[in-house]
C-alpha positions as CSV (number, residue, x, y, z in Angstrom):
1,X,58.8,85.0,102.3
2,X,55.3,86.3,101.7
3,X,54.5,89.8,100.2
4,X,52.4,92.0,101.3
5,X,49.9,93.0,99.3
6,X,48.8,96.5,97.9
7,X,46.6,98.5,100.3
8,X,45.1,102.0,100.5
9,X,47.9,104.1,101.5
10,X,47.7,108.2,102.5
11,X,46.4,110.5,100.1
12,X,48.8,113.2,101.5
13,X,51.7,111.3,101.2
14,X,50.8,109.2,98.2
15,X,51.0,112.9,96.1
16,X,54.7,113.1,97.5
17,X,55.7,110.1,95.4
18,X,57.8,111.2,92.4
19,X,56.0,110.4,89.3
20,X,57.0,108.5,86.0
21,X,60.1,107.4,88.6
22,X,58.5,104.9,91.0
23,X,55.9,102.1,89.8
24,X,54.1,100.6,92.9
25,X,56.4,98.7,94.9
26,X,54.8,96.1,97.5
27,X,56.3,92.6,96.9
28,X,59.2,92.0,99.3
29,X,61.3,90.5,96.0
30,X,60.2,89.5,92.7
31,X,58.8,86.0,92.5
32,X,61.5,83.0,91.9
33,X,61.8,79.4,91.7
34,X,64.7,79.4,94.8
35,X,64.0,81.1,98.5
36,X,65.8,83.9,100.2
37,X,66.8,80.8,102.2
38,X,68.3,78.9,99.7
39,X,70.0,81.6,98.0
40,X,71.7,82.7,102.0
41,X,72.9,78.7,102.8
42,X,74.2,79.2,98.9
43,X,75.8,82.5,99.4
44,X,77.2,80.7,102.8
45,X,78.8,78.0,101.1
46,X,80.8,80.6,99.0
47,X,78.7,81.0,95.5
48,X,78.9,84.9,94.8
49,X,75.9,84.7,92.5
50,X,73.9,83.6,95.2
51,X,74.1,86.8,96.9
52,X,74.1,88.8,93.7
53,X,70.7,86.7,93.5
54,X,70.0,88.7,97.0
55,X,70.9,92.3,95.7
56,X,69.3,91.8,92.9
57,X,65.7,90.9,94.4
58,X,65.8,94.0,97.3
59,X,68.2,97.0,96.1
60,X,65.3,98.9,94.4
61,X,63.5,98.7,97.5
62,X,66.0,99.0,99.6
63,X,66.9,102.5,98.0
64,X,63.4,103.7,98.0
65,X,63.3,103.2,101.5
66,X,66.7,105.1,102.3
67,X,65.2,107.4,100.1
68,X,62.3,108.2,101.6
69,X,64.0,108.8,104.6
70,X,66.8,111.1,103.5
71,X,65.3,112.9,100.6
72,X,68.5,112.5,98.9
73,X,69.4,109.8,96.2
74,X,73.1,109.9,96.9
75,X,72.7,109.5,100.3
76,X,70.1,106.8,99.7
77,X,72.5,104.8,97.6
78,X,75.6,105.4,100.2
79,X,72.6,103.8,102.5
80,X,72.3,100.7,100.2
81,X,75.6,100.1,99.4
82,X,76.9,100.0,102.9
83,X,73.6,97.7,104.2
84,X,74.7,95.1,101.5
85,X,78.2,95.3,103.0
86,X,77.3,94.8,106.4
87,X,74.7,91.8,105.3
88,X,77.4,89.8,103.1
89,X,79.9,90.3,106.3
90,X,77.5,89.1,108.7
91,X,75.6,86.7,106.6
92,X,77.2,83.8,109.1
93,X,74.7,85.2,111.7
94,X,71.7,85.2,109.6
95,X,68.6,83.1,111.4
96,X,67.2,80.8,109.6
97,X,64.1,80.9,111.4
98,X,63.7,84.7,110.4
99,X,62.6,86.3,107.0
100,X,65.9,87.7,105.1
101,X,64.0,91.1,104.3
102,X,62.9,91.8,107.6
103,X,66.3,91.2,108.8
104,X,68.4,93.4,105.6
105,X,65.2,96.1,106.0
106,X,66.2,96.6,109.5
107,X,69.9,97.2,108.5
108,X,68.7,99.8,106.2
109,X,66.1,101.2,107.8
110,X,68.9,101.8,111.0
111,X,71.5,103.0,108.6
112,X,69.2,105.5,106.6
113,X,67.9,107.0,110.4
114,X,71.4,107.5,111.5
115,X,72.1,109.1,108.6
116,X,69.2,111.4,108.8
117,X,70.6,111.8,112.6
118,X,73.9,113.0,111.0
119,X,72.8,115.0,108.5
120,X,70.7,117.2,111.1
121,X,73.8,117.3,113.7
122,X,76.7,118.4,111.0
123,X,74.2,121.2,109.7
124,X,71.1,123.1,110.0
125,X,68.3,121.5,107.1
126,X,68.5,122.9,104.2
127,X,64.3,122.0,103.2
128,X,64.3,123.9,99.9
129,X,67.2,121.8,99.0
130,X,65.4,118.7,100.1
131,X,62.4,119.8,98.5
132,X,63.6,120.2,95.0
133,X,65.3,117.1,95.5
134,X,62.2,115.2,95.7
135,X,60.5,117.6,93.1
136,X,63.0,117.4,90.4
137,X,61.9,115.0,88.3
138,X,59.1,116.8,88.1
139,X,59.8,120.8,88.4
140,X,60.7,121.3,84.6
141,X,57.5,118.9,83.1
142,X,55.5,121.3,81.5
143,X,52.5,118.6,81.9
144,X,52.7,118.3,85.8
145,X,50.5,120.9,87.0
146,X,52.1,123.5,88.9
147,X,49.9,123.1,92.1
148,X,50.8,119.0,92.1
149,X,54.7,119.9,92.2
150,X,53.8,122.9,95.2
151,X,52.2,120.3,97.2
152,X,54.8,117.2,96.7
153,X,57.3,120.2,97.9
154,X,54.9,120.8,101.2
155,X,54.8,116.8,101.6
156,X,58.2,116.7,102.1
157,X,59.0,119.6,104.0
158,X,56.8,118.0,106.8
159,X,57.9,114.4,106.7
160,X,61.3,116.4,107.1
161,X,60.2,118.1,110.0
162,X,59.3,114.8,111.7
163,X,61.4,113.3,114.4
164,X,62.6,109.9,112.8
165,X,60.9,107.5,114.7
166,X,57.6,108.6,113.0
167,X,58.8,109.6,109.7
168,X,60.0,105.7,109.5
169,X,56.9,104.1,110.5
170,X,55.4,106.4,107.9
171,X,57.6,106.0,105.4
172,X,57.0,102.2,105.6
173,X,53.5,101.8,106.0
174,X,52.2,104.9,104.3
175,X,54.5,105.2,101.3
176,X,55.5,101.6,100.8
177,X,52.5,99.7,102.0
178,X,53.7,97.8,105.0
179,X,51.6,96.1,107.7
180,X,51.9,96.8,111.2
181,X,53.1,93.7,111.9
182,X,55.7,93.4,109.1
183,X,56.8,96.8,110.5
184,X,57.3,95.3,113.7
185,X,60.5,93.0,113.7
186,X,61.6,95.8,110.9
187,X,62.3,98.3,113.6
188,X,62.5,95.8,116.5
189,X,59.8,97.0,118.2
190,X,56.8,95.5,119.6
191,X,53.4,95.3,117.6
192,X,51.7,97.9,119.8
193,X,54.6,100.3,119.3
194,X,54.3,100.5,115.4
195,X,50.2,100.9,115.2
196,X,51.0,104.0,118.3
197,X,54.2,105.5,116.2
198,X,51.3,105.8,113.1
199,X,48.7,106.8,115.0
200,X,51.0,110.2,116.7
201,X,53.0,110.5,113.2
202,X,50.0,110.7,111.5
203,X,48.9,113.3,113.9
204,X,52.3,115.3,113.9
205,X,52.1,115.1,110.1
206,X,48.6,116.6,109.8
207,X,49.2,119.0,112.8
208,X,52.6,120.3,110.5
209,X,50.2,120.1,106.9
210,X,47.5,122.3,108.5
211,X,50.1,124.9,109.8
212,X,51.7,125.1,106.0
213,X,47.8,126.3,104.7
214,X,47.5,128.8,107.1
C-alpha cells in the first residue's frame, strides 16, 4: 500500500488549487496499524466498521479527485458517494493481489469522467459558473490578491476546455502528485499511454493558457 511521495508538480496548475481549503494531499491513506487488506477480508466477513475503516482512509481524496474533475463540490460528492456504493457491493470481487486504491480510484476516476461526459451532453458549459466555483473560497478574501484569483479562474477554464482523457491524467499527476505508473492501473491503461496522455495534455493545456494572454 505504498504512498507516493510529494514531488514537483505544475506551476500553472498548482496556482488553481484553492487555498486555506486543501493541505497537500499525497499519501494513498493515513498510516495504520491494519492494511487495506485486512480491513477488505474484515469488511467481507460482515464487520461494517471495517469498511467505515476504508471510507474513512480515502473519501477526502477521493472527493478532491471528483473534484478536480467536475469543478463542482456537489457533483464531486454525488461522485464519492456512489463509488463507495458500488465498492461495498462489489467488494466480493476485490483482488487480493491488487492495491484497494488503485482499484476504488479507478471507480471514481470513471464515475467523475462520465459525469463530466454528462454534464457536457445535457447542456452547453457554463465556465464562469465553473470558475467561480473553484474561485469562491477565495473571491471575497480581501488578502488574496486580485491577480492570484484571475489566474486560478483562467486555470480552470482550460482544464475545462480539455477533452477528459487529458484533463484526468493531469488532474492526477499534476494536481495530486501521482506517478506514471500509479496512474497506470488507475485508468487501465498501459504505462506508455499515461507518460503520452501528459505529454499532449500538457501541450493542449499550454496551447489553451497562451491563447487566454493574447
Amino acid at each position: 500500500m505504498g504512498a507516493a511521495q510529494p514531488r514537483p508538480r505544475s506551476p500553472i496548475l498548482e496556482s488553481s488549487l484553492p487555498s486555506g481549503i486543501m493541505p497537500p494531499i499525497f499519501g494513498a491513506a493515513p498510516a495504520g496499524d491494519i492494511s487495506d487488506t485486512e480491513l477488505v477480508r474484515q469488511a467481507l466477513e460482515g464487520d461494517e466498521d471495517s469498511f467505515a475503516g476504508l471510507v474513512s482512509r480515502y473519501h477526502r481524496r477521493a472527493f478532491w479527485i471528483a473534484y478536480h474533475v467536475l469543478g463542482r463540490s456537489e457533483d464531486a460528492r454525488d461522485v464519492v458517494q456512489e463509488a463507495f456504493v458500488r465498492v461495498h457491493r462489489s467488494l466480493h470481487r476485490f483482488d487480493f493481489a491488487r492495491n484497494f486504491y488503485t482499484w476504488f480510484y479507478r471507480i471514481v476516476m470513471n464515475l467523475a469522467i462520465d459525469a463530466l461526459r454528462k454534464l457536457r451532453t445535457a447542456r452547453s458549459v457554463n465556465l464562469d459558473e465553473f470558475g467561480d466555483s473553484f474561485a469562491s473560497d477565495e473571491q471575497d478574501d480581501p488578502a488574496v490578491p486580485v491577480e492570484r484569483r484571475e489566474t486560478q479562474s483562467q486555470v480552470w477554464t482550460v482544464l475545462e476546455r480539455m477533452d477528459g482523457k487529458f484533463k484526468s491524467v493531469l488532474v492526477l499527476r499534476d494536481i495530486h502528485g501521482m506517478s506514471c505508473r500509479e496512474i497506470a492501473p488507475i485508468l487501465d491503461v498501459t504505462h506508455a499511454t499515461v507518460r503520452w496522455r501528459l505529454h499532449r495534455g500538457r501541450q493542449i493545456f499550454r496551447e489553451h493558457w497562451q491563447r487566454l494572454a493574447q
